[in-house]
C-alpha positions, -999 to 999 in steps of 0.1 A, spaced: -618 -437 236 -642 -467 236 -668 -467 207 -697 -464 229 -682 -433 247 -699 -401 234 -680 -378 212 -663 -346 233 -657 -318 211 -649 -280 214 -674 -252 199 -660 -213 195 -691 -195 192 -691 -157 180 -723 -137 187 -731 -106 170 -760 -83 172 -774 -67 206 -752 -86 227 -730 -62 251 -746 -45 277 -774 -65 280 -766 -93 302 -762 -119 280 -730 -131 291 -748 -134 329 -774 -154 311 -749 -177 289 -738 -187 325 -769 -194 336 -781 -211 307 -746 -233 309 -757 -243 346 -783 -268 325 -761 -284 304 -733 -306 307 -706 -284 292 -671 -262 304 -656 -233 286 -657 -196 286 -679 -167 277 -666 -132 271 -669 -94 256 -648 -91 227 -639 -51 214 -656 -54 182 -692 -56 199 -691 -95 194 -698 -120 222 -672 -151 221 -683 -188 237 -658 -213 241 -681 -246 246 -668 -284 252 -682 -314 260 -706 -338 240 -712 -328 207 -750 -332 213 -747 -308 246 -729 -283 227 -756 -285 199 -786 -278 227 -764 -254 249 -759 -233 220 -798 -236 208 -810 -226 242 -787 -193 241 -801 -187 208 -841 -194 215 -837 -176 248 -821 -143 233 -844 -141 205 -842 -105 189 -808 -100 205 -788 -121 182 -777 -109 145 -753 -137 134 -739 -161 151 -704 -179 132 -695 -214 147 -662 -233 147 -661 -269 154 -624 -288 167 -612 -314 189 -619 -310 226 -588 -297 248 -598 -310 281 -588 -273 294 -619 -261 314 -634 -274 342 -663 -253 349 -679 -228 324 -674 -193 334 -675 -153 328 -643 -135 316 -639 -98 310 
């Protein structure tokens, strides 16, 4: 990676709160439409909602501050893991 190359990193986002059965996963999608960012959002069986971001670090950081400002009320706790970026997604999608 060249220094002036922007950092690519992976964020695994867990959601808690109101956040089945509400459309936020539909949202998530729509929200990732405006950023410059691939992964995975999905319905986990404890209640929690799971994001699976990468890209630039500083997408990532506003991606995941839009979701949060836009579901306002919705959102109890959210828990974020920062690691390396796998290069695995292309596209950032809906699962389960």
């Amino acid at each position: 990676m060249k220094n002036d190359e922007p950092k690519r990193s992976r964020a695994t986002v867990f959601f808690s709160g109101r956040v089945q059965g509400v459309g936020f996963r539909f949202h998530t999608n729509e929200i990732a439409k405006k950023w410059k960012v691939a992964g995975t959002v999905e319905n986990l069986e404890d209640g929690r909602v799971k994001i699976v971001a990468e890209g630039e670090t500083e997408e990532i950081d506003r991606f995941i501050q839009a979701i949060a400002v836009s579901t306002c009320g919705k959102i109890k706790e959210i828990q974020r893991f920062d690691s390396a970026a796998s290069s695995e997604f292309v596209n950032f999608s809906v699962r389960r």
